[in-house]
C-alpha positions as CSV (number, residue, x, y, z in Angstrom):
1,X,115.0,96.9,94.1
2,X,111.4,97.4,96.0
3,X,113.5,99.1,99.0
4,X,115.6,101.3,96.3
5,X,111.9,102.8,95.5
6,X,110.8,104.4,98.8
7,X,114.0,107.3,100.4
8,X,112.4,106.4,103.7
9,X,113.8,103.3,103.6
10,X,117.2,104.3,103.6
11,X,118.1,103.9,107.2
12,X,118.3,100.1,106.5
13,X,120.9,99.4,104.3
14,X,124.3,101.3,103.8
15,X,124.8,99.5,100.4
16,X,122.6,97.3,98.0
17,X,123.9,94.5,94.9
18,X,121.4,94.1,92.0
19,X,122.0,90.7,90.6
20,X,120.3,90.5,87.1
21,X,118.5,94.5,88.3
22,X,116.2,96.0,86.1
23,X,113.9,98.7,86.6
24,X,111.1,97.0,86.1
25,X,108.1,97.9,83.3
26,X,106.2,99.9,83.9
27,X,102.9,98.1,82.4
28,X,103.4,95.6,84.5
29,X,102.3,97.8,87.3
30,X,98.3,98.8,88.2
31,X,97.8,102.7,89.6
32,X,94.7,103.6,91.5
33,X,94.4,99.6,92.3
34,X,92.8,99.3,89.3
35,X,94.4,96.5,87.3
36,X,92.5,94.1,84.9
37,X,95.2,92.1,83.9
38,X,96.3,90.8,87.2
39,X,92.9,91.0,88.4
40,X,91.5,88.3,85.4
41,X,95.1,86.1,86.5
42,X,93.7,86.5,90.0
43,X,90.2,85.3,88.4
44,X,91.5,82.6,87.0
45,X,93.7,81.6,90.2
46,X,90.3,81.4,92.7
47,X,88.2,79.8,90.1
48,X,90.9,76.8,90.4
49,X,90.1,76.4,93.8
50,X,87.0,74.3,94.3
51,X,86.4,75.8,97.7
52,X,86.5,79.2,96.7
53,X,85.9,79.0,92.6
54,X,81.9,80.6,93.7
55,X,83.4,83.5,95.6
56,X,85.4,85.8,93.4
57,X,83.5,88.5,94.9
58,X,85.0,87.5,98.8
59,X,87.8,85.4,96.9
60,X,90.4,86.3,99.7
61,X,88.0,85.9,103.0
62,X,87.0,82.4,101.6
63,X,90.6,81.0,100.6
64,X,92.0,82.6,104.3
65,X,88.9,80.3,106.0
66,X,88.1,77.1,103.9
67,X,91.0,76.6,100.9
68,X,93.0,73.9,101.7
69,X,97.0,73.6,101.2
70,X,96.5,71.0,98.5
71,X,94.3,72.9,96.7
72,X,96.3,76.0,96.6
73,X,99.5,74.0,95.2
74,X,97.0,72.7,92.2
75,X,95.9,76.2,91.4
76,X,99.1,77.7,91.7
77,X,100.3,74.8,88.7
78,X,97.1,76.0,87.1
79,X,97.3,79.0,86.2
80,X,101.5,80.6,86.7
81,X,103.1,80.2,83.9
82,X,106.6,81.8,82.9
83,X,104.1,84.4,81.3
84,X,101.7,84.9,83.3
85,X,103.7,84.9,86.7
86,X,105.1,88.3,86.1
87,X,101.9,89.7,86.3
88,X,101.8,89.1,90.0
89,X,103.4,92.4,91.1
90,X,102.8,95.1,94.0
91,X,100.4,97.5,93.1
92,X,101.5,101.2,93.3
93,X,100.6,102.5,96.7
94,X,100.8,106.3,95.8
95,X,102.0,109.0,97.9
96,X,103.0,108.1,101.6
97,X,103.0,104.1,100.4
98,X,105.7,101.7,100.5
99,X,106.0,102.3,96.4
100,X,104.5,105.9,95.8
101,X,104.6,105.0,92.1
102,X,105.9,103.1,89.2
103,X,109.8,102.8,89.4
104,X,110.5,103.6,85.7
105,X,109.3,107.6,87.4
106,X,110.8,107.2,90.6
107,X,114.5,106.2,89.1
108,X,114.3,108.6,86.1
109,X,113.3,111.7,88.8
110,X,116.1,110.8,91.4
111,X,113.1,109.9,94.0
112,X,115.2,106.3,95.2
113,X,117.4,105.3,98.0
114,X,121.0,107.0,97.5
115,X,123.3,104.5,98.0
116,X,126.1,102.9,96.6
117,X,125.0,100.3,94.2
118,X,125.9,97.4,91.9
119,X,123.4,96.0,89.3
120,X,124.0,93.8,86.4
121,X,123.0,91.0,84.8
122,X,124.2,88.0,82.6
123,X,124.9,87.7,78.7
124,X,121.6,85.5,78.1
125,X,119.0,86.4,80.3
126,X,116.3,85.1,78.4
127,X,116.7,81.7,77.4
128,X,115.1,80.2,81.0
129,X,111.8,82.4,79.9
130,X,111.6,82.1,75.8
131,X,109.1,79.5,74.4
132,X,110.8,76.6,73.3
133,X,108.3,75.0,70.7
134,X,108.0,78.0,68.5
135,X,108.5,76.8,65.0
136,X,107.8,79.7,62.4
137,X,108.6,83.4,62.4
138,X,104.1,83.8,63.3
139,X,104.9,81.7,66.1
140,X,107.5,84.3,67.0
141,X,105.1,86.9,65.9
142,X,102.1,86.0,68.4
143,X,104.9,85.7,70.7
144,X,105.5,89.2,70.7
145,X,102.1,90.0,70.7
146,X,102.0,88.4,74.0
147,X,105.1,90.1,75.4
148,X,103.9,94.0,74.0
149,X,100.5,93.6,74.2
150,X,99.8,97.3,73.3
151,X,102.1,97.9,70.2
152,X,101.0,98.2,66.5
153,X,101.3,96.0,63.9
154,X,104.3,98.2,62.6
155,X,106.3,98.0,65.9
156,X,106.3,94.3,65.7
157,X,107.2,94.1,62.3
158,X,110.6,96.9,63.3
159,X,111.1,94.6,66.4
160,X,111.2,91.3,64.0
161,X,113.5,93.1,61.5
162,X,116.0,94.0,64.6
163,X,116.3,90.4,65.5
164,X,116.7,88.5,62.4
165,X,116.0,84.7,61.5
166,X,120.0,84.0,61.8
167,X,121.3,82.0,64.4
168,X,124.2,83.0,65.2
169,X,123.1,86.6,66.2
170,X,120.1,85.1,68.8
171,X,120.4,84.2,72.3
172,X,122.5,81.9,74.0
173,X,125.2,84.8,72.3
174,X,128.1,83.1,70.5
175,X,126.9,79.9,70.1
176,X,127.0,80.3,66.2
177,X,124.5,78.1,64.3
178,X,123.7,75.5,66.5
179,X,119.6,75.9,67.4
180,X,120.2,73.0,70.1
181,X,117.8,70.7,68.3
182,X,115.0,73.3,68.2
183,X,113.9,76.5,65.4
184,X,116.0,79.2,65.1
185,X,113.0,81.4,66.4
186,X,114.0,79.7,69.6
187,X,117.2,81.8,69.9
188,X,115.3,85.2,68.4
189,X,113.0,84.7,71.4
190,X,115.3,84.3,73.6
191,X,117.1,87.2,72.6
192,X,114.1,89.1,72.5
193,X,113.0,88.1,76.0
194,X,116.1,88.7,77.2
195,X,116.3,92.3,76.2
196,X,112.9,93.0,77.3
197,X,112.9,91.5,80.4
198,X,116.5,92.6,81.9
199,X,118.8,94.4,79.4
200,X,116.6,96.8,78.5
201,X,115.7,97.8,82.1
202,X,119.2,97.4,83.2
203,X,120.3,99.8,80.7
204,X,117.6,102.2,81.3
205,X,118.5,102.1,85.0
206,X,122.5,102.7,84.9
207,X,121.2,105.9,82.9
208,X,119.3,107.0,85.6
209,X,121.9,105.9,88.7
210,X,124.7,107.7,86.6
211,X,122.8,110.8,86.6
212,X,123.1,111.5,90.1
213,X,126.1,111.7,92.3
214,X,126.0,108.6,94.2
215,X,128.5,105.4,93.8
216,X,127.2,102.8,91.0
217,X,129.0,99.7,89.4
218,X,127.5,97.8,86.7
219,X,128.4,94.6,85.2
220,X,127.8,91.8,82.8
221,X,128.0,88.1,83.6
222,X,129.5,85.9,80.6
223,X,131.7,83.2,81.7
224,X,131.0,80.4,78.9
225,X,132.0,77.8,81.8
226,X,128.5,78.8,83.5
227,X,126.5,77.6,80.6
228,X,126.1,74.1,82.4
229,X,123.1,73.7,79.8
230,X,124.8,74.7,76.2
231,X,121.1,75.5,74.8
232,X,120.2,78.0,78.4
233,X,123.9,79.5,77.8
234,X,124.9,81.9,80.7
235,X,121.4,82.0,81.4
236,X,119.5,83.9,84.4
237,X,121.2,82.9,87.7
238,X,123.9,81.0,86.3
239,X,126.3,83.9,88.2
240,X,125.3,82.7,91.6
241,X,127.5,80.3,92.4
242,X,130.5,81.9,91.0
243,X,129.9,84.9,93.9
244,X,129.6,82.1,96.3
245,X,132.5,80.6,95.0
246,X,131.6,77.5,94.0
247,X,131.4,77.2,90.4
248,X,130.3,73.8,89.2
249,X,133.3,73.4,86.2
250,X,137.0,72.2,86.6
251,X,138.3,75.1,84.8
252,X,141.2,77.2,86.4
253,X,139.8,80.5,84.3
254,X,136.5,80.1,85.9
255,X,137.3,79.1,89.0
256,X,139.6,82.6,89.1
257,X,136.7,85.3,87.6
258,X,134.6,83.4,90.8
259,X,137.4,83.8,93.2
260,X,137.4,88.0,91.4
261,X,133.9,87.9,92.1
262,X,134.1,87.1,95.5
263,X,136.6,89.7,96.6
264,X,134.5,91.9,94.6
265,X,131.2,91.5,96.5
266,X,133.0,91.6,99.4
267,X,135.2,95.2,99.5
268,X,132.1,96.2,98.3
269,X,130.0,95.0,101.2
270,X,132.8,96.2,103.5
271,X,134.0,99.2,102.3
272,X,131.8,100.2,99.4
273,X,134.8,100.4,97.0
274,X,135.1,96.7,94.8
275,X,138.4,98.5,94.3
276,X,139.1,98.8,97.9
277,X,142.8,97.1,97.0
278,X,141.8,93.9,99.5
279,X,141.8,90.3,98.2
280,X,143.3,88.8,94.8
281,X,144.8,91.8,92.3
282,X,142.3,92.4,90.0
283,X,141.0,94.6,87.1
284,X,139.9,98.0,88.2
285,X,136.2,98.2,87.8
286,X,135.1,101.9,86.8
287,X,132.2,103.6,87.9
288,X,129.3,104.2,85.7
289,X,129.0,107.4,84.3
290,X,126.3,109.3,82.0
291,X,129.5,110.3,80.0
292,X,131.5,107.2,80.2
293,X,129.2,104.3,79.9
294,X,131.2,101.8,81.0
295,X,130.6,98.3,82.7
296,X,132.9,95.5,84.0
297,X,132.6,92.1,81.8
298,X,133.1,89.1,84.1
299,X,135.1,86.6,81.6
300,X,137.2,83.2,81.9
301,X,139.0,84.8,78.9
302,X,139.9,88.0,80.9
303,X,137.6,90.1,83.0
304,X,137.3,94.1,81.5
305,X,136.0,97.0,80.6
306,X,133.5,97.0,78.0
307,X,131.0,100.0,76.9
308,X,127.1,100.0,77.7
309,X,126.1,100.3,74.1
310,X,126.0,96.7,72.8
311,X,122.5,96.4,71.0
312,X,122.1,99.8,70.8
313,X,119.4,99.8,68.2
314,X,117.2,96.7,69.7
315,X,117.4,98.0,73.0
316,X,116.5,101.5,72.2
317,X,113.2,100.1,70.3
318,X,112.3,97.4,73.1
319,X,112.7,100.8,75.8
320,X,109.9,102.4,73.2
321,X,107.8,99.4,73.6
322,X,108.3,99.0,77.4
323,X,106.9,102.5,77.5
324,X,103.7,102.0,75.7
């Protein structure tokens, strides 16, 4: 995705796969290397240090000369969480840089690397990264606070509405009832994170690819035989070994969307056509396009064409919050 950001990078690569591609938000990135939030994690990070906890000043001079491996590894547990971790992301480098600015621009102006592309992501992205000991709808609250750290009170209260208290509409998707021994504001979080981390920013960015005349694919991921944790569902990752072809289930659906996937990846990597007519028949994938939003649903039930606009609503009001 970083290479996607700067045209004179183009040169090195003739095609590029987006597994689980966002653009990413852009308050997570610092302009002007000026940055408090990453700069208080990075605070916190040296003062865990013992060599280094009295140099914040020279913080990356003294860890360089005296920190020692062990005591890197126990700051590192410290202070990354799931939360805080994503804070730790290149800063903007401005015109003639690697990243001349923050890639929510850069996509929606057409400044990236034109090339054919495929970018997707799976049906629960967020349950790996949602809070699993939140018990009541504050909890979930103070968890959003945490996620959109600069929206109002009302915001909040819309984003809580579009993501009701009702199981079977939260993340892992189609699961029903079932909370897997935990609150249901387990599977509004997860649904939430989901959206805000991935969906949301995939979405945004097959808009922007499908406004310009290059070659773009999009898919989502949702082979229940993935979910090899019931309460994670097809959770972040869980696509990789089907495109290496080796799913971990005994299933003969499966095992065929991984051997699709496969053939896939690879006319695309060849040729850059998945429909290049090579490999196992299967479904024709469609390009993405501004007018015909369409993306190809990997399934053990049957692999097809499905239209971008699932959660239109949420999605629309997390991009709002993203943007804040």
């Amino acid at each position: 995705m970083y290479h996607l950001l700067n045209p004179a990078l183009k040169t090195l690569a003739r095609s590029v796969i987006l597994e689980s591609g966002a653009i990413p938000r852009p308050r997570d990135y610092c302009e002007n290397h000026a940055c408090p939030v990453i700069q208080e994690h990075w605070n916190r990070f040296v003062s865990e240090i013992p060599e280094c906890a009295a140099a914040l000043k020279n913080s990356m001079d003294c860890i360089r000369t005296n920190a020692t491996q062990s005591s890197l590894i126990t700051a590192i547990k410290a202070v990354v969480t799931w939360e805080s971790s994503f804070s730790y992301n290149p800063m903007i480098d401005g015109p003639g840089g690697l990243i001349p600015d923050v890639p929510a621009r850069l996509f929606a102006a057409g400044k990236y690397v034109h090339i054919p592309i495929i970018s997707g992501s799976n049906l629960d992205e967020g349950t790996v990264f949602a809070p699993r000991d939140l018990e009541t709808p504050q909890d979930l609250e103070n968890y959003l606070k945490s996620l959109f750290p600069e929206a109002s009170s009302q915001d909040i209260d819309k984003l809580s509405q579009l993501y009701p208290d009702v199981p079977a509409a939260g993340s892992p998707f189609n699961t029903g009832n079932n909370t897997f021994g935990m609150s249901s504001q387990y599977k509004r979080a997860a649904a939430i994170a989901g959206d805000s981390m991935f969906i949301g920013g995939q979405r945004r960015l097959n808009g922007d690819l499908s406004k310009t005349d290059g070659t773009f694919y999009a898919y989502r991921f949702s082979v229940p035989e993935a979910a090899l944790d019931p309460s994670l569902g097809v959770a972040h990752s869980a696509e990789l070994d089907y495109v290496y072809g080796n799913p971990k289930t005994s299933s003969a659906r499966a095992i065929a969307v991984s051997k699709q996937m496969v053939d896939y990846w690879i006319s695309f990597a060849t040729s850059l056509n998945p429909n290049d007519g090579r490999g196992l028949e299967r479904p024709q994938w469609p390009k993405y396009q501004s007018n015909q939003p369409e993306i190809l649903e990997l399934h053990s039930e049957g692999t097809k064409k499905i239209v971008d606009n699932f959660r239109a609503a949420q999605i629309d009001h997390i991009l709002k919050l993203i943007d804040l």
